[in-house]
C-alpha positions in Angstrom: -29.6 -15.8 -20.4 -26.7 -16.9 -22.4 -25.5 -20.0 -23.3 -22.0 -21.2 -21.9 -20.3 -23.4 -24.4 -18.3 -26.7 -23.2 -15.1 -25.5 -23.6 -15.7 -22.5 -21.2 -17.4 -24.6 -18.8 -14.1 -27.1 -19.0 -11.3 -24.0 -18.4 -13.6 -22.6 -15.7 -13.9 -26.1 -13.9 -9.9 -26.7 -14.6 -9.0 -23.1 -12.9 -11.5 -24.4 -9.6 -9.4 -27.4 -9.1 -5.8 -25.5 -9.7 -7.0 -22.7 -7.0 -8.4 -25.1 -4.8 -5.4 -27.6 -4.5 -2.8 -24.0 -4.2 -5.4 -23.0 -1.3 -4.7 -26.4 0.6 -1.0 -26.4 0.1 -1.0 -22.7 1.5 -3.2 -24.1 4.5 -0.9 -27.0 5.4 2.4 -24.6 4.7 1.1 -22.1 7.2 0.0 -24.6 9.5 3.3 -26.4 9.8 4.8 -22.9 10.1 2.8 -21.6 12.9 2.5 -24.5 15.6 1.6 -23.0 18.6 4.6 -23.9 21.1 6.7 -23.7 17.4 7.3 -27.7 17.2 6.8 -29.3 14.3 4.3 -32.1 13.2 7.1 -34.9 13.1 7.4 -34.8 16.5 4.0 -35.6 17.5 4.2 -38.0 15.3 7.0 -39.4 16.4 5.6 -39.9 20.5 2.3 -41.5 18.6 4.3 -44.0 16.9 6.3 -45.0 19.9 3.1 -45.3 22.2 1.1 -47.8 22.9 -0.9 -46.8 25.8 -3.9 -48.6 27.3 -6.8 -46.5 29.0 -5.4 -46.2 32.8 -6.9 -47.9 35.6 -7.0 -46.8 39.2 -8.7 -47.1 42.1 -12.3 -46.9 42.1 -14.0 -47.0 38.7 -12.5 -45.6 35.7 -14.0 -43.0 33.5 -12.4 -42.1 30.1 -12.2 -39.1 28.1 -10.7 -38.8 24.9 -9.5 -35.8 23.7 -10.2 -35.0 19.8 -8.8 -32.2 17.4 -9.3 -31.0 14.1 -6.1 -29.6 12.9 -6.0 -28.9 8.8 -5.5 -31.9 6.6 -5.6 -34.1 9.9 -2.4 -32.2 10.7 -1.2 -30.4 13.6 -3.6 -27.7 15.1 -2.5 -23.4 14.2 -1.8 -21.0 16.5 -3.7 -18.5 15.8 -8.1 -17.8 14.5 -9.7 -20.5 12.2 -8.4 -23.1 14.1 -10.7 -26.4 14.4 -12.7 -27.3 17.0 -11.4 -29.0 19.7 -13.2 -31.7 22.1 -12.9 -34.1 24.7 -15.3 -37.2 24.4 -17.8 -37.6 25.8 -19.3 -34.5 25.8 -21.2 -35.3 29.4 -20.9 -38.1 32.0 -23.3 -39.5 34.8 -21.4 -41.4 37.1 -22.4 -42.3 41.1 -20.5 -40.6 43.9 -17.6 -41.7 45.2 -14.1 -42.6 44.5 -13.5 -42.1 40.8 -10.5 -42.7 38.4 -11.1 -39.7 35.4 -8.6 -40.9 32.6 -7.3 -39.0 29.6 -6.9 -41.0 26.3 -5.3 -38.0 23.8 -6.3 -39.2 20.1 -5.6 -35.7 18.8 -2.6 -34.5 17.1 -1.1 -32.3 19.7 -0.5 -32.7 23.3 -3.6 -32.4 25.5 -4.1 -32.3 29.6 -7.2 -32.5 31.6 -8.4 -30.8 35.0 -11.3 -31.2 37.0 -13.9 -28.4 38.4 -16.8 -28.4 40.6 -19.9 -26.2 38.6 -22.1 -23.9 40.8 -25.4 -24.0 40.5 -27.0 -22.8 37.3 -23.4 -22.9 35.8 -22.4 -24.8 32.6 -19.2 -25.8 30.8 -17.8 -23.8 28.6 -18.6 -20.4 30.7 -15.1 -19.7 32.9 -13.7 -16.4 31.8 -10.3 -16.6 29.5 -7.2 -14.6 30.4 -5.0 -13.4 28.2 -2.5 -16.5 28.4 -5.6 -17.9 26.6 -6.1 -20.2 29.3 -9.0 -20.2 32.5 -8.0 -19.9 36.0 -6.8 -23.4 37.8 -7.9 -22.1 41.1 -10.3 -24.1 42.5 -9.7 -27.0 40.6 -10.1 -30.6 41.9 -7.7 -32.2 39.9 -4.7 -32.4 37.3 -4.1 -35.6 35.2 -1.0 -36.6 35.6 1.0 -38.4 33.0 0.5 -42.2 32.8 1.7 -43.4 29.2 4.7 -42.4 28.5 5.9 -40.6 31.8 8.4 -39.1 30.9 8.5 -36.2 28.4 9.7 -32.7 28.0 6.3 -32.0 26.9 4.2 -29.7 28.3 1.1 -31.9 28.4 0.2 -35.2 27.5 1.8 -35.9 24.0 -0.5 -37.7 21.2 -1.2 -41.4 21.9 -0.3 -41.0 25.6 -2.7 -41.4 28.8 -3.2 -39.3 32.1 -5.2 -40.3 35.0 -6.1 -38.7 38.1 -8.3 -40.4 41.0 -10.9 -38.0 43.0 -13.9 -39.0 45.4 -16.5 -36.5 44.5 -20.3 -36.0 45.8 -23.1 -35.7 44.4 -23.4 -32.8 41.9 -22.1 -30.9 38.4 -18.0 -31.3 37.3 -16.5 -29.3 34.3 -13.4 -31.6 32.4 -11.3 -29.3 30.7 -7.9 -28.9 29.2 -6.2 -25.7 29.9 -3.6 -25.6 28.0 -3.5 -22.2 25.6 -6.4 -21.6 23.5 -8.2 -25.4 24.1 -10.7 -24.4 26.1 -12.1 -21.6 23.7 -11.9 -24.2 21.0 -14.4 -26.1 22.9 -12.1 -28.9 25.0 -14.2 -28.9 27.9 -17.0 -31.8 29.1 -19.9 -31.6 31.8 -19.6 -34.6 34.4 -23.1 -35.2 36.4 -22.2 -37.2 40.1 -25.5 -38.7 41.2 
């Protein structure tokens, strides 16, 4: 095999770094361009800076989810395939029956909701069929958060560093915690909830 002299080695390792920093600046271009409800990152930023929300409280006891994205370069989540995964935390529950305060905390960087489904038997998260709005059914849901911290947006959702609760009495048995807006739920924003 032959040798590969320094100088080679040096141009090869310079032209990596120059295609790998154009490749990133193409990622974050594209991903500022194609927001999926076509707003840009300031504004999301803008809601976070402004709020200062603490988990919500309720009647009966409070359990918290916190909803996590991965959009490129920490930024705001694209529209379209090769998107980041998408979460709500934690990724399974086990609470007693009864009444029950299920709060959203959004940490992510784009708005976020969260509903509240019994599972039949033998059924796990992550298995409702997606339409072609990208979203799952809400029929037979238990529950939508409603906005807590702030109230009042024209948001469709709960914006970045704002809260949600919703207060349910539930029986013994399996919950799924999703958020429906388009395309979270096949990104994996979904959580089981086990009432004992």
């Amino acid at each position: 095999m032959a040798e590969v002299s320094r100088p080679v080695l040096t141009v090869i390792a310079g032209v990596s770094v120059v295609v790998l920093a154009l490749m990133s600046a193409v990622a974050v271009a594209v991903a500022s361009h194609r927001l999926g409800d076509g707003q840009g990152a300031e504004r999301w930023a803008s809601y976070r800076a402004v709020t200062d929300c603490p988990v919500p409280t309720g009647p009966g006891r409070v359990l918290a989810f916190t909803a996590r994205d991965m959009g490129p370069m920490g930024g705001p989540m694209m529209a379209g395939a090769g998107v980041g995964p998408m979460m709500l935390m934690p990724r399974a529950a086990l609470v007693s029956a009864g009444e029950l305060t299920i709060a959203l905390v959004n940490a992510g960087s784009r708005p976020h909701e969260l509903l509240v489904y019994p599972l039949d038997a033998g059924q796990v998260a992550g298995q409702r069929p997606v339409g072609d709005d990208d979203r799952v059914s809400e029929e037979g849901a238990l529950g939508d958060a409603e906005a807590v911290c702030p109230r009042d947006t024209d948001v469709d959702g709960i914006v970045p560093g704002g809260t949600a609760a919703v207060t349910l009495t539930l029986a013994p048995g399996t919950y799924e915690v999703l958020c429906n807006l388009p395309g979270h739920y096949r990104r994996g924003m979904r959580s089981t909830l086990t009432v004992a």
